[in-house]
N, CA, C and O atoms as CSV, one atom per row, in Angstrom:
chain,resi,resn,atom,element,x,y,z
A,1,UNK,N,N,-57.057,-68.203,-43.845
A,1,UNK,CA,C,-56.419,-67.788,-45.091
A,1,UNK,C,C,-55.228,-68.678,-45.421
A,1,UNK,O,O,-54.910,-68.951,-46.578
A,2,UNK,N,N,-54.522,-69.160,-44.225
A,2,UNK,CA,C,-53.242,-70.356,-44.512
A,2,UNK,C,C,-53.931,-71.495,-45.814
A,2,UNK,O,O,-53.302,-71.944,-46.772
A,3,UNK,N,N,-55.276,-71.735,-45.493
A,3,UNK,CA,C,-55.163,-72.978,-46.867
A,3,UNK,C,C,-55.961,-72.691,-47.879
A,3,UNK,O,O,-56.724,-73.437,-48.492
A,4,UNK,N,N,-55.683,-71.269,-48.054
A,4,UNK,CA,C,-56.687,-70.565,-49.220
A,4,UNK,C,C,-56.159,-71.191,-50.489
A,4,UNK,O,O,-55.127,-71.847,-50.631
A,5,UNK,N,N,-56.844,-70.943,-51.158
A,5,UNK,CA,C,-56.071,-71.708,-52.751
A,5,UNK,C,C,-56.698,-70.649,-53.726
A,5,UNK,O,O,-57.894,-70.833,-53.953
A,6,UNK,N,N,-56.205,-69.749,-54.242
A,6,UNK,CA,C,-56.199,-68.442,-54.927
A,6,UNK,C,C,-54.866,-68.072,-56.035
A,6,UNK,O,O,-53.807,-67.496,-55.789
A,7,UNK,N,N,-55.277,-68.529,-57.069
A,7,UNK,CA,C,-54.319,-68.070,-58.155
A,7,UNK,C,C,-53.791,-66.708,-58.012
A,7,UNK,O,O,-52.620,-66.327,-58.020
A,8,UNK,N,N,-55.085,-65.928,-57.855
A,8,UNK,CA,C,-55.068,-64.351,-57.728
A,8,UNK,C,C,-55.626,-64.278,-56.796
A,8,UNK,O,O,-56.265,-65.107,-56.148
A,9,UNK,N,N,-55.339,-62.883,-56.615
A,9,UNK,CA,C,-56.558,-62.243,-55.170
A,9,UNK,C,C,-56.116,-60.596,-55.363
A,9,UNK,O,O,-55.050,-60.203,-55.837
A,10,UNK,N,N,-56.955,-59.965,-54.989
A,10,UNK,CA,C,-57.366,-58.822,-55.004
A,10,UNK,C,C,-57.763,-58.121,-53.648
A,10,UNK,O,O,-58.648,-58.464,-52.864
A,11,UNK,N,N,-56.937,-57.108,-53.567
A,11,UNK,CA,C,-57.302,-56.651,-52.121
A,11,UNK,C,C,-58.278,-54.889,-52.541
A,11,UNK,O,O,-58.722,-54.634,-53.660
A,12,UNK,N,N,-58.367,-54.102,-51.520
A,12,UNK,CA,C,-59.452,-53.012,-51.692
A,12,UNK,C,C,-58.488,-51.369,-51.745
A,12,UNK,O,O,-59.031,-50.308,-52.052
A,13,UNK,N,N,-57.348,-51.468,-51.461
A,13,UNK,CA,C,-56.520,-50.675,-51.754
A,13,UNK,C,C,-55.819,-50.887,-52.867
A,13,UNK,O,O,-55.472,-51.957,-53.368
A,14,UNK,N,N,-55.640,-49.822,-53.206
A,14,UNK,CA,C,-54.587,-49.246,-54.574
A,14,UNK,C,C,-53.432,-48.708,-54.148
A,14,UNK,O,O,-53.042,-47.566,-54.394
A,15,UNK,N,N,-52.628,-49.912,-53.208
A,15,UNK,CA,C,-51.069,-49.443,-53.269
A,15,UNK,C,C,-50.259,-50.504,-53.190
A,15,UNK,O,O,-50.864,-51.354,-52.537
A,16,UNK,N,N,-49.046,-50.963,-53.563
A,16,UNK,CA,C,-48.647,-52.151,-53.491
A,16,UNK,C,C,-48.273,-53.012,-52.505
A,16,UNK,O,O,-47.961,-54.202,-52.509
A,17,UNK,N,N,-48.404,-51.833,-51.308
A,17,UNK,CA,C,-48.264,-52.558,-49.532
A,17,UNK,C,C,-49.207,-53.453,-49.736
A,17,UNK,O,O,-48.947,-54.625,-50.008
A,18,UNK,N,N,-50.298,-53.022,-49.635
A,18,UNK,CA,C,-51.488,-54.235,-49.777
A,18,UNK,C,C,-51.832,-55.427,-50.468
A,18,UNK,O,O,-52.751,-56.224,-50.276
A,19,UNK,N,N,-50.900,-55.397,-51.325
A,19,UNK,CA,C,-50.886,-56.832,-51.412
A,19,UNK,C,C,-49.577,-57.442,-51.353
A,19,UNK,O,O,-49.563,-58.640,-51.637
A,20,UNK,N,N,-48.299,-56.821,-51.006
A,20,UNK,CA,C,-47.321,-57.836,-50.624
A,20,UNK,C,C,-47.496,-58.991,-49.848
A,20,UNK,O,O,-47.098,-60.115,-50.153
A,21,UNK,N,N,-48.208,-58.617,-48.661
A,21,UNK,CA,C,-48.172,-59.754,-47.907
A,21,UNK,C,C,-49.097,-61.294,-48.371
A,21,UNK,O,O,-48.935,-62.452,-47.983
A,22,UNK,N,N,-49.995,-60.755,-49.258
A,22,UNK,CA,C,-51.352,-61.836,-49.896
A,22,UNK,C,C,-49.656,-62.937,-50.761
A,22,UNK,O,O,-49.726,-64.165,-50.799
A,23,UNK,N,N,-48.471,-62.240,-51.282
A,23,UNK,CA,C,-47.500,-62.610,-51.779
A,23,UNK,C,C,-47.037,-64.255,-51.092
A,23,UNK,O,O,-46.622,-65.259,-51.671
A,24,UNK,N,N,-47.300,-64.009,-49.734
A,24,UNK,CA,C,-46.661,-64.980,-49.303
A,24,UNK,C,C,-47.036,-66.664,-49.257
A,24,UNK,O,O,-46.448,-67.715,-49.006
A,25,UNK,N,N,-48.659,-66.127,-49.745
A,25,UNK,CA,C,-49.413,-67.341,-49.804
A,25,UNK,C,C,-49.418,-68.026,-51.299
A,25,UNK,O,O,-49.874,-67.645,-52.376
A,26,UNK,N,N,-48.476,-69.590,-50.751
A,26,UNK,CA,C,-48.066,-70.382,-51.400
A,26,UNK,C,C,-48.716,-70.335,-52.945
A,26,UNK,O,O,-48.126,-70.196,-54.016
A,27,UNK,N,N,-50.113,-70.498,-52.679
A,27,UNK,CA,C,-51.333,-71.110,-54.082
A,27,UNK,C,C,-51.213,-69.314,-54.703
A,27,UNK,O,O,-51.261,-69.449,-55.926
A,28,UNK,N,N,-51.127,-68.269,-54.491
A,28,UNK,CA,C,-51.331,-67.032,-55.224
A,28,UNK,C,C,-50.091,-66.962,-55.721
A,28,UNK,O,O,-48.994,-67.065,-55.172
A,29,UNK,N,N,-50.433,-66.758,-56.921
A,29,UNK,CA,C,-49.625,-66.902,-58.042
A,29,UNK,C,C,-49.160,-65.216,-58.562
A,29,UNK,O,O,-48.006,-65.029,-58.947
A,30,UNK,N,N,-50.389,-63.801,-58.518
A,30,UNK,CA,C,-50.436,-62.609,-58.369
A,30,UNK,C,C,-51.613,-62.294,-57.691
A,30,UNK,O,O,-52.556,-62.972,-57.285
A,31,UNK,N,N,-51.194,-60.492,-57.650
A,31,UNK,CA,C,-52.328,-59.853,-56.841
A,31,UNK,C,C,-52.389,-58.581,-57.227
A,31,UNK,O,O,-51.414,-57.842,-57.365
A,32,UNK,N,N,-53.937,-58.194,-57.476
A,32,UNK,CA,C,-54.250,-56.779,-57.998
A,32,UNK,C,C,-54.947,-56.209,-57.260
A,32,UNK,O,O,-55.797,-56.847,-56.640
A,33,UNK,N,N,-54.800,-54.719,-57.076
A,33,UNK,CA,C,-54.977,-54.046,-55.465
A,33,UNK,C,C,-55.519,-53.081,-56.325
A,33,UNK,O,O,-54.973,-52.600,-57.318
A,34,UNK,N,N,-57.347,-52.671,-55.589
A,34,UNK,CA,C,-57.937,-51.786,-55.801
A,34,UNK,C,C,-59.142,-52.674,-56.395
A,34,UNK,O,O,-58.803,-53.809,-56.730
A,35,UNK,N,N,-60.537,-52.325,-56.583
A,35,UNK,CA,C,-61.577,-52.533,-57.390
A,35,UNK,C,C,-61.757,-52.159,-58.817
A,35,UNK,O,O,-62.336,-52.723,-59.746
A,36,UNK,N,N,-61.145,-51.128,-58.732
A,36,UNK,CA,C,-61.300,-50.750,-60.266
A,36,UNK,C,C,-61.845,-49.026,-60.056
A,36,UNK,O,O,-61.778,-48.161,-60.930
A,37,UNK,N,N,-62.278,-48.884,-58.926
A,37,UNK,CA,C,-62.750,-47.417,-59.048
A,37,UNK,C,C,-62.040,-46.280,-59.448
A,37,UNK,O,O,-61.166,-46.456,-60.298
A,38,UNK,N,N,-62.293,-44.763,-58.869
A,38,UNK,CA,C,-61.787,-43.832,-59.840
A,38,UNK,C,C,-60.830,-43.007,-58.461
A,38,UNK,O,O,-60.659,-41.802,-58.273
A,39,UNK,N,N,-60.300,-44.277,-57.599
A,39,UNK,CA,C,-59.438,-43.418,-56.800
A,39,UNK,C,C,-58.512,-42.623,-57.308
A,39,UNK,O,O,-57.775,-43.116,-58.162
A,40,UNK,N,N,-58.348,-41.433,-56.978
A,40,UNK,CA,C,-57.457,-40.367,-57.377
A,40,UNK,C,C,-55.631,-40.510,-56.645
A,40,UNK,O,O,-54.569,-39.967,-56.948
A,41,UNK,N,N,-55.920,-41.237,-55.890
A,41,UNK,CA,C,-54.168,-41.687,-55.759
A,41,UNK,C,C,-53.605,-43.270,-56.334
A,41,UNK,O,O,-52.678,-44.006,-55.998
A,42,UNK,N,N,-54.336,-43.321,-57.032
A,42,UNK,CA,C,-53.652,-44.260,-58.532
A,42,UNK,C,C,-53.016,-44.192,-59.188
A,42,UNK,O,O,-53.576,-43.815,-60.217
A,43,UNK,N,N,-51.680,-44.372,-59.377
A,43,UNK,CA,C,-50.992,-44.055,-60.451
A,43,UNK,C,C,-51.278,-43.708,-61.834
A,43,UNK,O,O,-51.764,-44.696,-62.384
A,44,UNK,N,N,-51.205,-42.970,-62.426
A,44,UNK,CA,C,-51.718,-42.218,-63.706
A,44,UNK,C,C,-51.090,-43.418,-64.508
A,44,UNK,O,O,-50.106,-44.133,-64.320
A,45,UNK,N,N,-52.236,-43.333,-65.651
A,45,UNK,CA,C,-51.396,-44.470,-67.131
A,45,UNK,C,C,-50.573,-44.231,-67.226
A,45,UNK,O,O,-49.700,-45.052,-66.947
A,46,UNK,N,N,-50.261,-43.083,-67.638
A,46,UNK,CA,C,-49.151,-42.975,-68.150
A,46,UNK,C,C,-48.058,-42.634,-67.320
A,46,UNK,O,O,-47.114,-42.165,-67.956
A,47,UNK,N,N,-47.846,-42.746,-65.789
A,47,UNK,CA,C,-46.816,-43.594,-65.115
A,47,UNK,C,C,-46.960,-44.828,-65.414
A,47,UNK,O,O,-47.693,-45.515,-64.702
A,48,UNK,N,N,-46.301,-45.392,-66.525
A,48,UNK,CA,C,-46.612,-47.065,-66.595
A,48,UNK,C,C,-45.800,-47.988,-65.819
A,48,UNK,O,O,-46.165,-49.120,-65.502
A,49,UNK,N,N,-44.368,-47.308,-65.446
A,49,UNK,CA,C,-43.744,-48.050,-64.053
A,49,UNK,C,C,-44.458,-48.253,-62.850
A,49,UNK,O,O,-44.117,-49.086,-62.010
A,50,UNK,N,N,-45.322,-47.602,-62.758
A,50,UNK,CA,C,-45.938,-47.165,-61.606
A,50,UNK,C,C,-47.207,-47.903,-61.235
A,50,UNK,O,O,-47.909,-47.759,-60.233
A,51,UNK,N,N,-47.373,-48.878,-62.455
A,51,UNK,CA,C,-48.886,-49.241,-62.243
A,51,UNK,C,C,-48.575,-50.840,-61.910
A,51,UNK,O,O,-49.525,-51.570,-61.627
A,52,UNK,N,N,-47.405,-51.296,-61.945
A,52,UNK,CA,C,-47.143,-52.948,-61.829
A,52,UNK,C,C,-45.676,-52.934,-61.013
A,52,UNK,O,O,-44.788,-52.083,-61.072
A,53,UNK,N,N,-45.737,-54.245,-60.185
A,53,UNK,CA,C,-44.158,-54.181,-59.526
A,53,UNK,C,C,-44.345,-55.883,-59.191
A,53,UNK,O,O,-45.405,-56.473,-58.983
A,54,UNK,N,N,-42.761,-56.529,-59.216
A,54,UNK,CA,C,-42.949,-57.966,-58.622
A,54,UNK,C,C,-42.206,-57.720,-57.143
A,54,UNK,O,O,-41.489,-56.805,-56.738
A,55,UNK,N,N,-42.751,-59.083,-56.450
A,55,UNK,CA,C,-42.671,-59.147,-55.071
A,55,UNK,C,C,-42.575,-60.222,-54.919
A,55,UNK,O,O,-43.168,-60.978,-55.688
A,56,UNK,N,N,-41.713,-60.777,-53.765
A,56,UNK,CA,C,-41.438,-62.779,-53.869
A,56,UNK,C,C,-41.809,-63.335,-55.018
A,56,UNK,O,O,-42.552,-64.313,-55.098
A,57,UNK,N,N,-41.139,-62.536,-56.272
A,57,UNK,CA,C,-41.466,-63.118,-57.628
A,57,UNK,C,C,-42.588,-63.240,-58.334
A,57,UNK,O,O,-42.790,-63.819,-59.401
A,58,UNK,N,N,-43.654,-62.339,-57.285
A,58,UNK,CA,C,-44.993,-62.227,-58.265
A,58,UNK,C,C,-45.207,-61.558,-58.507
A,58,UNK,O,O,-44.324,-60.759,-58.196
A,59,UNK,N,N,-46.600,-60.713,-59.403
A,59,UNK,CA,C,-46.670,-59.786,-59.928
A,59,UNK,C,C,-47.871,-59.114,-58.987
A,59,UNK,O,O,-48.879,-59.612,-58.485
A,60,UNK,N,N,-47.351,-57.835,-58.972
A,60,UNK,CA,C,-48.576,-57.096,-58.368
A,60,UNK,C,C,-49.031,-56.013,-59.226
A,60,UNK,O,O,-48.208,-55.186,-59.619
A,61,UNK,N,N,-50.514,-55.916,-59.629
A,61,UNK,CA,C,-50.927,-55.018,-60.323
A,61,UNK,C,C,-51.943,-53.292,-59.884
A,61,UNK,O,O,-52.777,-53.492,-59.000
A,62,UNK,N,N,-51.923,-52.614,-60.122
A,62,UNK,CA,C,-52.935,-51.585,-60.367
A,62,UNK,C,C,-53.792,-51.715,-60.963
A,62,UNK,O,O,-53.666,-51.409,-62.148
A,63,UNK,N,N,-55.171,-52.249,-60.478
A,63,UNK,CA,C,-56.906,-52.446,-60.922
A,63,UNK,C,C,-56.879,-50.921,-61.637
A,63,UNK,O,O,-56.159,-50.158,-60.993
A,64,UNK,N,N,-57.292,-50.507,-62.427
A,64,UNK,CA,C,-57.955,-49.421,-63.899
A,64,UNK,C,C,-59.848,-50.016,-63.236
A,64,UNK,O,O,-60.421,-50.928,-62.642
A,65,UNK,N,N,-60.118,-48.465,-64.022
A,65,UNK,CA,C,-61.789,-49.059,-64.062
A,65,UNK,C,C,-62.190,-49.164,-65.867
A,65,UNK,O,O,-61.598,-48.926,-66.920
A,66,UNK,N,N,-63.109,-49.503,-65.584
A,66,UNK,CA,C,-63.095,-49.736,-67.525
A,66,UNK,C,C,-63.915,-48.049,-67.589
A,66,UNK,O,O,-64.241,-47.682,-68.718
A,67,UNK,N,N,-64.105,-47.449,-66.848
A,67,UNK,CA,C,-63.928,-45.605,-67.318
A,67,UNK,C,C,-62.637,-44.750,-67.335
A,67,UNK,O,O,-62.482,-43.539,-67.173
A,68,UNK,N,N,-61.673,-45.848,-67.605
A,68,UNK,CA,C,-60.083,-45.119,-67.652
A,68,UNK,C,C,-59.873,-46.132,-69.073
A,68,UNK,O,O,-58.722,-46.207,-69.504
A,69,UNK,N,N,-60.736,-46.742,-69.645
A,69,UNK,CA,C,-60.599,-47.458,-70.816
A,69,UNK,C,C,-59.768,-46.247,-71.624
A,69,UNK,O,O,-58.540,-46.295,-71.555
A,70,UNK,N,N,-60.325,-45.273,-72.308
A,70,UNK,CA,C,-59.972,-44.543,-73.144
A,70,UNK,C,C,-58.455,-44.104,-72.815
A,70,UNK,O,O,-57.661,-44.185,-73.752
A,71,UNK,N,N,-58.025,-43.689,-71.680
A,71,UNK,CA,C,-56.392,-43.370,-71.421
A,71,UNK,C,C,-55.829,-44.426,-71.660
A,71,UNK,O,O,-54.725,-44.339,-72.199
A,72,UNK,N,N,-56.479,-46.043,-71.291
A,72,UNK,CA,C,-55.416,-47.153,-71.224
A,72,UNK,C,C,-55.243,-47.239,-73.215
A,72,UNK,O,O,-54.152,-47.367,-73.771
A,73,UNK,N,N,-56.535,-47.136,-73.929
A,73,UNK,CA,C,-56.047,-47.081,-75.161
A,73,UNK,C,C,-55.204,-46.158,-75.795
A,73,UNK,O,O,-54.176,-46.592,-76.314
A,74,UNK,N,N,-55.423,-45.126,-75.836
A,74,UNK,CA,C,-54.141,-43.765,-75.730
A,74,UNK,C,C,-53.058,-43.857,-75.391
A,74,UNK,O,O,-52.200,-43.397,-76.145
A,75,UNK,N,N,-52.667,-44.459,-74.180
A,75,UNK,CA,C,-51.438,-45.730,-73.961
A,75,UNK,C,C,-50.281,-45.616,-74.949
A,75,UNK,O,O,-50.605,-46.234,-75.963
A,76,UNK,N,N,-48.927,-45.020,-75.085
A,76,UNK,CA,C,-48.294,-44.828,-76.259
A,76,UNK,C,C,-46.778,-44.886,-75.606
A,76,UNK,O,O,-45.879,-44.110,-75.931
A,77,UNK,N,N,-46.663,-45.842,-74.720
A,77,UNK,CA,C,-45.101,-45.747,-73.762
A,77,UNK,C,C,-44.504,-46.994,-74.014
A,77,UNK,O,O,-44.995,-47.589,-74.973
A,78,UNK,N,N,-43.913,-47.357,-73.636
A,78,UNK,CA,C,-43.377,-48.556,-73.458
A,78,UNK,C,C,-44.106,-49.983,-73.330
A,78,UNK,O,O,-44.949,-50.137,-72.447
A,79,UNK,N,N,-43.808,-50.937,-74.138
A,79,UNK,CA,C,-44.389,-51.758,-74.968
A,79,UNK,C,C,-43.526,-53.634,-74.283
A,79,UNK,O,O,-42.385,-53.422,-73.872
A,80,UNK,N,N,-43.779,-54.556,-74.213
A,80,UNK,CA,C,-45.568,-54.599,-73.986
A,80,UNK,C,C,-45.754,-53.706,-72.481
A,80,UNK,O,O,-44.878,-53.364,-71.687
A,81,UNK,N,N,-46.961,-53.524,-72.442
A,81,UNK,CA,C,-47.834,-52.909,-71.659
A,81,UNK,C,C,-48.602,-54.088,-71.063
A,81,UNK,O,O,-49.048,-55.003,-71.755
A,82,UNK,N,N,-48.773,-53.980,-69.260
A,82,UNK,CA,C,-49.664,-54.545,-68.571
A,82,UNK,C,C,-50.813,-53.928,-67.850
A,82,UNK,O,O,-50.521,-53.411,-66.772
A,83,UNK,N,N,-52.095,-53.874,-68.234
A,83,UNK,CA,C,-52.956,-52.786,-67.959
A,83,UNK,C,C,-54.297,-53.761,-67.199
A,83,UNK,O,O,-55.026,-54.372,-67.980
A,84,UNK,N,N,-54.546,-53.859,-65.838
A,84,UNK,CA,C,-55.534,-54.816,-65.391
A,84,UNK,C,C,-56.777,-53.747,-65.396
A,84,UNK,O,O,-56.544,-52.710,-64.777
A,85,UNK,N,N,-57.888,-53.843,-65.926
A,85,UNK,CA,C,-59.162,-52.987,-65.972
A,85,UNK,C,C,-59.815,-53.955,-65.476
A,85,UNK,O,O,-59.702,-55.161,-65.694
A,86,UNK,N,N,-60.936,-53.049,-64.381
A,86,UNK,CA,C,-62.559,-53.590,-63.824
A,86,UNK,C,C,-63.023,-53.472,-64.497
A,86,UNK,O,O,-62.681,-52.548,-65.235
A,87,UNK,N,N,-64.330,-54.362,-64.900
A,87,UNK,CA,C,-65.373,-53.979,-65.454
A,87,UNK,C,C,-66.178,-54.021,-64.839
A,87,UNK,O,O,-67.041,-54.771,-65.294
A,88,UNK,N,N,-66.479,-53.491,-63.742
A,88,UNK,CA,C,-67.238,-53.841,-62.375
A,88,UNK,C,C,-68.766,-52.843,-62.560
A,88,UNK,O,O,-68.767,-51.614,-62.498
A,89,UNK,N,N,-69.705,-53.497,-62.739
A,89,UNK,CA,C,-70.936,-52.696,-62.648
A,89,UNK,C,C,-71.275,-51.883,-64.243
A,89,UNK,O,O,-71.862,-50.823,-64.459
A,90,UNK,N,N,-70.642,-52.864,-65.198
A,90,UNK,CA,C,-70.165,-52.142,-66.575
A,90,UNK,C,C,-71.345,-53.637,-67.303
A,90,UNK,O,O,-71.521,-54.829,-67.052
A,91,UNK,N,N,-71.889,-52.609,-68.274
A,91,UNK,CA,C,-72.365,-53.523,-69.342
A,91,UNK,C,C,-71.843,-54.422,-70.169
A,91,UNK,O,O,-71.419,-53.948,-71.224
A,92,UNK,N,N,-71.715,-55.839,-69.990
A,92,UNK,CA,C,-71.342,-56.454,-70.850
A,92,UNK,C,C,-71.153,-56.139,-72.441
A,92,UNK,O,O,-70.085,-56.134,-73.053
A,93,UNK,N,N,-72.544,-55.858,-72.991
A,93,UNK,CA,C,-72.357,-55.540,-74.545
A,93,UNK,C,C,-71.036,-54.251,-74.555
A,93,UNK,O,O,-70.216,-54.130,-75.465
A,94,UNK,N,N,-71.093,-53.533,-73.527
A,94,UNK,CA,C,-69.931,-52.590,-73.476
A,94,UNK,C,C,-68.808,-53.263,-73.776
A,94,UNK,O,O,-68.231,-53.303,-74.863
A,95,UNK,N,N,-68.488,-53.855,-72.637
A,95,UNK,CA,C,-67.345,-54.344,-72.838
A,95,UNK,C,C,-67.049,-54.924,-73.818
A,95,UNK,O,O,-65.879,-54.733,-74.148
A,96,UNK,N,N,-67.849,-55.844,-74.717
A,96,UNK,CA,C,-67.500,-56.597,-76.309
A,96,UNK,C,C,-67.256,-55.200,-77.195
A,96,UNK,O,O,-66.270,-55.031,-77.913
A,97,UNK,N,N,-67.993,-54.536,-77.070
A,97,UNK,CA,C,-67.793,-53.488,-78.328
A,97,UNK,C,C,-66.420,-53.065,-77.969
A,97,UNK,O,O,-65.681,-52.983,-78.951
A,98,UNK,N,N,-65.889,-52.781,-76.861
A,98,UNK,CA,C,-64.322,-51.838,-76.540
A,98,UNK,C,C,-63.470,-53.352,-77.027
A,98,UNK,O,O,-62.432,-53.241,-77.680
A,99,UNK,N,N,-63.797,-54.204,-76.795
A,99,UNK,CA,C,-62.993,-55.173,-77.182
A,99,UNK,C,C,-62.767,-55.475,-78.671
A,99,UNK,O,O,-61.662,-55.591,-79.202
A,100,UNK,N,N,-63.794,-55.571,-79.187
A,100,UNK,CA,C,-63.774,-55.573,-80.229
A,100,UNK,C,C,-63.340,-54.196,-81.277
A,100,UNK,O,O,-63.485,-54.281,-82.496
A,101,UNK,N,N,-62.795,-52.943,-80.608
A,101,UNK,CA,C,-62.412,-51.928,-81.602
A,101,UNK,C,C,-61.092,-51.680,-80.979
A,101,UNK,O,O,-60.508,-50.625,-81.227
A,102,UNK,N,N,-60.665,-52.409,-80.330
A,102,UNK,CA,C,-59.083,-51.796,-80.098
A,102,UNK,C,C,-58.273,-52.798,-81.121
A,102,UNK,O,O,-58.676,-53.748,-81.793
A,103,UNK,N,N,-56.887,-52.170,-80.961
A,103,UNK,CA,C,-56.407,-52.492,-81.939
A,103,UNK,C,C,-55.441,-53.716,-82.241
A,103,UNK,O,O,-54.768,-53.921,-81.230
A,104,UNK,N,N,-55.118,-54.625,-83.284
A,104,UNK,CA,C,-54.579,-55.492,-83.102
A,104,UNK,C,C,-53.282,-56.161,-82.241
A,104,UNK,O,O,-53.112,-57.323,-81.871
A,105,UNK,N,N,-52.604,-55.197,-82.105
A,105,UNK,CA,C,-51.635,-54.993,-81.123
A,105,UNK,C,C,-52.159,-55.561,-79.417
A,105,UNK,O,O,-51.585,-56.434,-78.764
A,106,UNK,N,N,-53.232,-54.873,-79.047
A,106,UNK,CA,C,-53.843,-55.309,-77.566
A,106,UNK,C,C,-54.611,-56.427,-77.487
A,106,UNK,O,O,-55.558,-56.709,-78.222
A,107,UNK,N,N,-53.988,-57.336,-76.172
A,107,UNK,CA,C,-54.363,-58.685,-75.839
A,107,UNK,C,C,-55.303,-58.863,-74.748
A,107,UNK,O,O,-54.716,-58.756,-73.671
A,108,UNK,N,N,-56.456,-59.077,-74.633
A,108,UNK,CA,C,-57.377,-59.243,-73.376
A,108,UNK,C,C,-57.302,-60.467,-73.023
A,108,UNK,O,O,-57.333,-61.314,-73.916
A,109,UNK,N,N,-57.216,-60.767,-72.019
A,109,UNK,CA,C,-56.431,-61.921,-71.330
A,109,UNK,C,C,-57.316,-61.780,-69.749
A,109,UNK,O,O,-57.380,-60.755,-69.070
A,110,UNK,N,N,-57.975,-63.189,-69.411
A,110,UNK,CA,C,-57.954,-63.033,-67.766
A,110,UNK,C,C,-57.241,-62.621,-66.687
A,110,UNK,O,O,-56.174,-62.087,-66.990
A,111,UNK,N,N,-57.509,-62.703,-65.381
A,111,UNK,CA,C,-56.315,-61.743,-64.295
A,111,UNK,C,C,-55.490,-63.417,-64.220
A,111,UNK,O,O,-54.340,-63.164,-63.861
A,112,UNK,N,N,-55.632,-64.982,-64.414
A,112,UNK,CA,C,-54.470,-65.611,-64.353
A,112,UNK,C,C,-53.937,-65.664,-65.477
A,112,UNK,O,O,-52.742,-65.920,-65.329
A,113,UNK,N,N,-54.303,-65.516,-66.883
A,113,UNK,CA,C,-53.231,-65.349,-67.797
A,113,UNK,C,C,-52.661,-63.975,-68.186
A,113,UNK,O,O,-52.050,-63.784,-69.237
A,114,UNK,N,N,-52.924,-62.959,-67.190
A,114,UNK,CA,C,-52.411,-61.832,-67.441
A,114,UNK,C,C,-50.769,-62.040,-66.270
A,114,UNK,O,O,-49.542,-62.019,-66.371
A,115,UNK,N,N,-51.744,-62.210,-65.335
A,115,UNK,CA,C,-50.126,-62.972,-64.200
A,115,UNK,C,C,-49.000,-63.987,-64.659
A,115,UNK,O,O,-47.962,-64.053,-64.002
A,116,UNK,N,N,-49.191,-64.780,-65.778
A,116,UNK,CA,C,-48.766,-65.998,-66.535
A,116,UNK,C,C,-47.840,-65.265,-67.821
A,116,UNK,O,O,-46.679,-65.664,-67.919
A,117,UNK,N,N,-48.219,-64.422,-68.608
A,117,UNK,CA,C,-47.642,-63.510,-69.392
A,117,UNK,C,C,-46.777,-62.652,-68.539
A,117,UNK,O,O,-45.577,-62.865,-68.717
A,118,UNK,N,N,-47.060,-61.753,-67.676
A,118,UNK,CA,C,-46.210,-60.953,-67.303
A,118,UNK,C,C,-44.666,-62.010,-66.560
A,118,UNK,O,O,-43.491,-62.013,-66.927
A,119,UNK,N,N,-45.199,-62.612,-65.694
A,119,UNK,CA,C,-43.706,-63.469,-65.259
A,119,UNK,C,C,-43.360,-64.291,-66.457
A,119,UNK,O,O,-43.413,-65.429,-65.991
A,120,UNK,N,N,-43.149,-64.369,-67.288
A,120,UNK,CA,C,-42.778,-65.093,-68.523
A,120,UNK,C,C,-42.054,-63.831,-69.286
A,120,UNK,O,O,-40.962,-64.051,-69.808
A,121,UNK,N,N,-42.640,-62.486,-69.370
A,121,UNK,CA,C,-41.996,-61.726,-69.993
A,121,UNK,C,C,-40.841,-61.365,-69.009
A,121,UNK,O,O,-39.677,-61.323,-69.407
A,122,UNK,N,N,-41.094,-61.174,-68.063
A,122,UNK,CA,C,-40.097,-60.614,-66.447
A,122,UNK,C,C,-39.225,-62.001,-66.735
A,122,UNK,O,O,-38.036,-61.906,-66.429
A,123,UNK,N,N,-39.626,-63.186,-67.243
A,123,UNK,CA,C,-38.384,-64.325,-66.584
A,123,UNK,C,C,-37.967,-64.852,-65.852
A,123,UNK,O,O,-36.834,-65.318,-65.735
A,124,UNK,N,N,-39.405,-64.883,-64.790
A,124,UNK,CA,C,-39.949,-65.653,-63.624
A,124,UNK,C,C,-40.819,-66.865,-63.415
A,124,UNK,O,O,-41.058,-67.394,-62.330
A,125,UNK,N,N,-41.316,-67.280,-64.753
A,125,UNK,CA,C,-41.843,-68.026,-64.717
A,125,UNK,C,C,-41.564,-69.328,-63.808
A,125,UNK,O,O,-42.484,-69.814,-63.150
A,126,UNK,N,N,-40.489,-69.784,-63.794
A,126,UNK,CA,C,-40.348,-71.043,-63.710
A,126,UNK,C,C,-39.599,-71.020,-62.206
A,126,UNK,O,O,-39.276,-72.100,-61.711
A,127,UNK,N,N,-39.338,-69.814,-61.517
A,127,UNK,CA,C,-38.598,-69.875,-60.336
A,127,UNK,C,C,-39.207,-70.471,-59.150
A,127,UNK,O,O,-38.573,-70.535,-58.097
């Protein structure tokens, strides 16, 4: 793992222990913890503090499944909002149609330009 080269990485838990340490490796830039499933000790949307934190200056996220789509659109807290969804085992044409009806306001972005936006808004970019 020392000469991994991983923008992101993703570990199988949904808590932010689990991926601090992925933090330390030089080439990972962030890290989002969980698959996307419907674990029940996930921080609720609408804890939105609760779903992102930085660590040696990176960002660590809370994986959503795209069957928590509808709460992440409902979404009505504090602005901007960083919301990482799976679409894991999800129909593509699905996913275009949810994309295509949310609202102008929401940005779908990959997991490295979602990591690239958030330290830019935080004011980490460049550290």
């Amino acid at each position: 793992m020392k000469e991994a080269k991983f923008r992101t990485i993703r570990t199988m838990s949904y808590d932010f222990d689990s991926g601090k340490t992925l933090t330390a490796l030089s080439s990972v830039d962030g890290v989002f913890c969980g698959y996307g499933g419907n674990d029940t000790t996930r921080p609720k949307i609408g804890n939105y503090p609760q779903t992102h934190t930085m660590y040696n200056g990176k960002p660590i996220f809370i994986n959503y499944s795209y069957s928590d789509i509808g709460d992440v659109t409902k979404y009505n807290g504090e602005t901007p909002a960083f919301f990482s969804i799976a679409c894991v085992y999800t129909n593509p044409a699905d996913v275009i149609k949810t994309i295509r009806s949310l609202s102008p306001d929401w940005i779908v972005v990959s997991p490295a330009e979602m990591v690239d936006i958030y330290k830019e808004y935080n004011g980490t970019i460049n550290q």
